[in-house]
C-alpha positions in Angstrom: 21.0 62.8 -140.0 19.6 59.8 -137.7 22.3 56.9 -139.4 25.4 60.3 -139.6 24.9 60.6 -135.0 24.7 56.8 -134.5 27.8 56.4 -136.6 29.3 59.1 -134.7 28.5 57.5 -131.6 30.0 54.1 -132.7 33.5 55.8 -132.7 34.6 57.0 -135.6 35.8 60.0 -136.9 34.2 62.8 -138.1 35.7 63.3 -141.1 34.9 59.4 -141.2 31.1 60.4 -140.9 31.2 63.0 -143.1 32.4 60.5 -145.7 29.2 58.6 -145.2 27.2 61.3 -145.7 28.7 62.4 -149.2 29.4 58.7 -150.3 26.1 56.5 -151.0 28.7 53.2 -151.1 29.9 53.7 -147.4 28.7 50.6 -145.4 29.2 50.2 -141.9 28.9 47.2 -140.2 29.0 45.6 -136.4 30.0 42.4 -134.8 31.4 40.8 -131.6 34.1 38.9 -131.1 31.4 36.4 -128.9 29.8 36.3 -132.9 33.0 34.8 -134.1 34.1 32.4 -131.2 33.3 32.0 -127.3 35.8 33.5 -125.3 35.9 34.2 -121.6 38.7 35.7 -119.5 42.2 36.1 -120.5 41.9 34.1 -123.9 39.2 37.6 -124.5 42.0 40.1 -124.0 44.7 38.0 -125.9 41.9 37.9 -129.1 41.5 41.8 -128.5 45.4 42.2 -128.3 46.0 40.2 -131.5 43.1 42.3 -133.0 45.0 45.7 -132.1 48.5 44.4 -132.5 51.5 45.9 -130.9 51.3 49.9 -130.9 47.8 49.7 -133.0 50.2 48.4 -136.0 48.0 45.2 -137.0 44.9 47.1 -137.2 46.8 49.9 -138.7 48.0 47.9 -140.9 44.1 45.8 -141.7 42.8 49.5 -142.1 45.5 50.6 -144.7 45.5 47.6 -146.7 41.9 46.9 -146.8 40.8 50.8 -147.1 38.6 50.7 -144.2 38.1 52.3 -140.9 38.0 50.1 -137.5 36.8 50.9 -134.3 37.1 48.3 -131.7 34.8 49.1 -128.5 35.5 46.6 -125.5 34.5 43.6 -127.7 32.5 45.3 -130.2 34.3 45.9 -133.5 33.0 48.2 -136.3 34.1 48.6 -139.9 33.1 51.1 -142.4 33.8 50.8 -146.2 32.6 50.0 -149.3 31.2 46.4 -149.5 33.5 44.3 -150.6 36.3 46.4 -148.2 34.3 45.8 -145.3 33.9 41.9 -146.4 38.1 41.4 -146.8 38.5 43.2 -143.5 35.8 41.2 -141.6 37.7 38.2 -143.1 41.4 39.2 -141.6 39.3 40.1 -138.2 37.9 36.8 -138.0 40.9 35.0 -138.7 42.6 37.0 -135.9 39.8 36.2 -133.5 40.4 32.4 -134.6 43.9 32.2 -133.2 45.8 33.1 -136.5 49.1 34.9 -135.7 49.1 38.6 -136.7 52.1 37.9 -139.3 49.9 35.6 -141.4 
């Protein structure tokens, strides 16, 4: 019940938490862009734009292909998956965060 709220008040969905309860693979986990690479200002919201993409479609597009569900708080994202889901979307996240155009 305790890990079902605290997921709920990350951001996601309820249906999303639900999941988590049913599943016992479901694996959520938390990071900040500051984890990834230092970034102040306006080089911050440019790493959260590339993150989001135009219209939501690159994280749209992370979620779909990666079968995962993101939440991005201010600069705290969360990712909820099965393992290895949640370690390929991580990967694509960081990249973004790096500097890497959303095409690539």
């Amino acid at each position: 019940m305790c890990c079902f709220v605290h997921v709920f008040m990350l951001g996601f969905d309820v249906i999303d938490v639900v999941a988590l309860l049913l599943m016992d693979e479901l694996y959520v986990e938390s990071f900040e862009i500051k984890n990834v690479k230092t970034l102040r200002g306006e080089h911050l919201s440019r790493a959260i734009g590339r993150l989001s993409g135009k219209w939501g479609k690159t994280k749209f597009a992370i979620k779909n292909s990666t079968k995962t569900r993101i939440v991005i708080v201010d600069t705290k994202i969360h990712i909820l998956s099965s393992f290895a889901n949640v370690k390929i979307a991580r990967d694509s996240l960081c990249s973004l965060i790096m500097g890497s155009p959303a095409g690539k």
